[in-house]
C-alpha positions in Angstrom: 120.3 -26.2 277.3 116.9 -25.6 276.0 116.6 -23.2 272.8 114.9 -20.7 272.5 112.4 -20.2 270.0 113.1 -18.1 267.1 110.6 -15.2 268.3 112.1 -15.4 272.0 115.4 -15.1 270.9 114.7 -11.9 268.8 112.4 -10.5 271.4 114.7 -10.8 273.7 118.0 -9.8 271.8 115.8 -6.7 270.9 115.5 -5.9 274.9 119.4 -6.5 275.6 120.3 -4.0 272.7 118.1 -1.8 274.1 119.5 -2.2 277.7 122.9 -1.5 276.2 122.7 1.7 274.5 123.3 3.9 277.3 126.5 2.0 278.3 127.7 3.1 274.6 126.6 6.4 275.1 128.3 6.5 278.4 131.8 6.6 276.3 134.3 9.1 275.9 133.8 8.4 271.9 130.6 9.4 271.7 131.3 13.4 271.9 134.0 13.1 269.9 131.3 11.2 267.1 128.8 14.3 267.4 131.1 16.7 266.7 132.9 14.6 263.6 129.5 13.9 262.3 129.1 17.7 261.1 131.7 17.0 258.7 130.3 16.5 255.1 133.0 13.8 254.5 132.7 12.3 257.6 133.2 8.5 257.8 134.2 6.0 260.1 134.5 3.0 257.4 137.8 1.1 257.5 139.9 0.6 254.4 138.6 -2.6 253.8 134.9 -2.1 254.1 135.3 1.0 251.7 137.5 -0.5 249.1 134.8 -3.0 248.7 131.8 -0.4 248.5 134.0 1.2 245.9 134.4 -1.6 243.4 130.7 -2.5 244.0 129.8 1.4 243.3 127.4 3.7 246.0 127.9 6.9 243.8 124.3 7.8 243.3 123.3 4.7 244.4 119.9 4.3 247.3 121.8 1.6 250.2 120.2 0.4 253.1 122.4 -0.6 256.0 120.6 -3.6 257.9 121.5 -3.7 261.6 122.9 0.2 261.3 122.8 0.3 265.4 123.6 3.7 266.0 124.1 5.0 262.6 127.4 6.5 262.1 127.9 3.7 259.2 125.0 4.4 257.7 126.1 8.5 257.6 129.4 7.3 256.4 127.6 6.3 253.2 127.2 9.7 251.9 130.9 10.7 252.0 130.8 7.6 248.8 128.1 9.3 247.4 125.0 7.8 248.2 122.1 9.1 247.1 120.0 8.2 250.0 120.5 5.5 253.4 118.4 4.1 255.5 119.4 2.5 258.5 117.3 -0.1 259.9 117.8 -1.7 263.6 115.2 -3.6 266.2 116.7 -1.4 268.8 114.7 2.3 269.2 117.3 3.4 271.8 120.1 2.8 269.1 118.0 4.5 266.9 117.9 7.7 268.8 121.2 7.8 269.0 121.1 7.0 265.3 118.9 10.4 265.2 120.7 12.4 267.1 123.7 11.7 264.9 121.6 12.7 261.9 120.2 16.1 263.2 123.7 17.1 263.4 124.9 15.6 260.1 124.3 17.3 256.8 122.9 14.9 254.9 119.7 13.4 255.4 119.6 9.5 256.5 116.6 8.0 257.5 116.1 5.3 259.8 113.3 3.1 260.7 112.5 0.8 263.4 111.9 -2.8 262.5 112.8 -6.6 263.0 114.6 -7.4 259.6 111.9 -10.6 259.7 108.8 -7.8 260.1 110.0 -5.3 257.5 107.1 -2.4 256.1 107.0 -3.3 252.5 108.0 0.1 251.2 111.3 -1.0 252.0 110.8 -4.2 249.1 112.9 -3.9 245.9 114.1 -0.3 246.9 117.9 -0.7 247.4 120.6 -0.9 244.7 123.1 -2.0 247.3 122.1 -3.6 251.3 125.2 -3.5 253.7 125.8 -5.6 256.4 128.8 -5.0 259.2 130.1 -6.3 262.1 128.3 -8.5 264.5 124.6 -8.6 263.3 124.7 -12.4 261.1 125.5 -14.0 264.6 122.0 -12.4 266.0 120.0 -14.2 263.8 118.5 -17.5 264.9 117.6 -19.0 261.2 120.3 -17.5 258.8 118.5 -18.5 255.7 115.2 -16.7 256.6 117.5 -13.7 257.8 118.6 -13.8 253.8 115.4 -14.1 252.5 114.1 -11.3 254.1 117.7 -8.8 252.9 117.0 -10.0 249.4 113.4 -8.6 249.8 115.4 -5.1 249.9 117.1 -5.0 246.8 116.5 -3.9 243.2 117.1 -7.3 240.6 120.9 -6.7 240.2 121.7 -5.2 243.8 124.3 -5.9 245.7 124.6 -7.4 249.5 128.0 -6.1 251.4 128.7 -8.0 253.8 131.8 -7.0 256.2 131.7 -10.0 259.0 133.8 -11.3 261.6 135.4 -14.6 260.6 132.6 -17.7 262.1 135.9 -19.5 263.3 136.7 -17.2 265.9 133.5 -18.6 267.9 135.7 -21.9 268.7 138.5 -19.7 270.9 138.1 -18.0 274.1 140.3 -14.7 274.0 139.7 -14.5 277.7 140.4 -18.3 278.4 143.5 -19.4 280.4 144.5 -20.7 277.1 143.3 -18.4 275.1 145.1 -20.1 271.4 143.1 -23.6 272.4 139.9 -24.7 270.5 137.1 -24.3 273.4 133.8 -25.5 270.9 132.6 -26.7 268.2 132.8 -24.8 264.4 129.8 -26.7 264.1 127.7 -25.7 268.1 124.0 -25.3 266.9 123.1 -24.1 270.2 123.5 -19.9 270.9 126.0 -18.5 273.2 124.0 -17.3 276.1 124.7 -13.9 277.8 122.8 -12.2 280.8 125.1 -8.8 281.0 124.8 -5.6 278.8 126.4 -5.9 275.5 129.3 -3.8 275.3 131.9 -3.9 272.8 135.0 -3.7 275.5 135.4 -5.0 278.7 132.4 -5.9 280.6 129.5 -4.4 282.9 128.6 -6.1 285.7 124.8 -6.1 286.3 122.2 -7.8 285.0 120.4 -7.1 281.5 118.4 -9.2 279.5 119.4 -12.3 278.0 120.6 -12.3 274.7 121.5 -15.1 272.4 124.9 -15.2 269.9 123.8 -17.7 267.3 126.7 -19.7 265.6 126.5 -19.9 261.2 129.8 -22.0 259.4 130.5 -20.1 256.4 128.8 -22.7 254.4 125.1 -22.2 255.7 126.0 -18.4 255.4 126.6 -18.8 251.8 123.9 -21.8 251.2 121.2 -19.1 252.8 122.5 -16.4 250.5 122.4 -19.1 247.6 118.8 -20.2 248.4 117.6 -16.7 248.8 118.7 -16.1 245.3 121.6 -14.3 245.9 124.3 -14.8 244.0 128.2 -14.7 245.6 130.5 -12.5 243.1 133.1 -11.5 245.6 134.3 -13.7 249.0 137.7 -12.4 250.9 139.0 -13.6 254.2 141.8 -11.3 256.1 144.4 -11.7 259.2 143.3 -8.4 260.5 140.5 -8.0 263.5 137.0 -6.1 263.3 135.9 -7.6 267.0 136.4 -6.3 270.5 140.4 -5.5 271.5 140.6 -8.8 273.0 140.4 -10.7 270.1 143.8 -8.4 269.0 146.3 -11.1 270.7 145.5 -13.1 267.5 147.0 -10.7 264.8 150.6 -11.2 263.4 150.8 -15.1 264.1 153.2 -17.2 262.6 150.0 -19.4 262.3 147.9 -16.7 261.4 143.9 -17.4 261.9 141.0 -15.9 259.7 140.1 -13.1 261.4 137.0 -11.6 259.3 135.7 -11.8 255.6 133.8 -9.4 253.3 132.0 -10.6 250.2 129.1 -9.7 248.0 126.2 -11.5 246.5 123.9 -9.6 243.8 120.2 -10.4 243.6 119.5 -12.4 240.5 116.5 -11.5 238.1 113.2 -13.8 238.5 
């Protein structure tokens, strides 16, 4: 398979995500989100992601989520105490659903529009704590640049969150006849390659742009975070699942897999 280029690849991601939005929005959770949004202590953060927003601290803090797709992580922020969010995502129809949540919302969240490799510079050394969830690392074609350009965000002594699904997942195939068998490489360098919307469950059969699932081992997560002078004070691994539904058929094994990981890295002083 050829690669892409790095610029192809994010153009191109940026156009799928933009395809997609209106399959999310065409969901039976998205009403229910408008209306919960109103609430002042509204949050959709798990238990894990917020116990480890807690011990890093967000009361009176200014975050920045970084791949905030539609935003209702980003409004979650407030019910921590955040001073102020900004959400930042490539994808403007995300972002006006992003919006839309926010007009209803009671606190003020702003996002922005922007490739996190293009971003304005009054976004530079802004942000006492970035946050990172589900699913965004794996769009990036050059993890280490992708760090670079997070560190840029942060105040010297900021925090990264970082709430990722677990890199060995990519080697199974929850769909696959067998789906507990290894099916590639911890190590692939070349993307996964889609051509249908992105949708969180199940699948929609037409064609959307291509978009392009980039594979990082935890070590060049950490090395890129390491390099980009980011400094790794807390790493945790867990059996339980933040992916799609199908991946659920690997929880409670006897030979329990990694599932997904949250850590934080703090920007060190130059």
């Amino acid at each position: 398979m050829e690669m892409p280029t790095q610029q192809t690849a994010i153009a191109s991601n940026r156009d799928a995500w933009n395809d997609s939005a209106r399959h999310h929005k065409d969901n039976p959770e998205w009403p229910l989100l408008l209306k919960a949004v109103t609430q002042a202590d509204f949050s959709c953060l798990d238990d894990t992601l917020r116990g480890v927003l807690e011990q890093v601290g967000v009361d009176g803090k200014d975050v920045v989520q970084l791949g905030c797709n539609n935003g209702r992580e980003s409004l979650s922020l407030f019910a921590l105490g955040a001073r102020s969010v900004v959400g930042v995502d490539q994808s403007g129809a995300f972002l006006e659903q992003a919006r839309e949540l926010a007009a209803r919302s009671p606190h003020a969240a702003e996002f922005i529009e922007s490739d996190i490799h293009q971003l304005p510079v009054e976004l530079h050394s802004r942000f006492d704590v970035a946050l990172i969830t589900i699913g965004v690392l794996n769009w990036m074609p050059d993890i280490g640049e992708f760090f670079r350009h997070v560190a840029q965000t942060l105040k010297p002594g900021g925090a990264l969150v970082v709430y990722e699904t677990h890199p060995f997942l990519e080697m199974v195939d929850p769909e696959a006849a067998d789906p507990y068998a290894l099916t590639t490489s911890y190590f692939r360098s070349e993307p996964f390659v889609q051509d249908q919307p992105i949708v969180y469950e199940g699948k929609v059969e037409q064609k959307a742009a291509t978009s392009y699932w980039f594979v990082h081992t935890l070590s060049a997560i950490f090395t890129g975070a390491i390099e980009a002078g980011l400094q790794i004070s807390h790493f945790k691994e867990y059996p339980h699942s933040n992916r799609e539904e199908l991946y659920d058929r690997y929880l409670q094994r006897e030979a329990q897999l990694p599932l997904c990981f949250t850590w934080v890295a703090v920007k060190q002083a130059t």
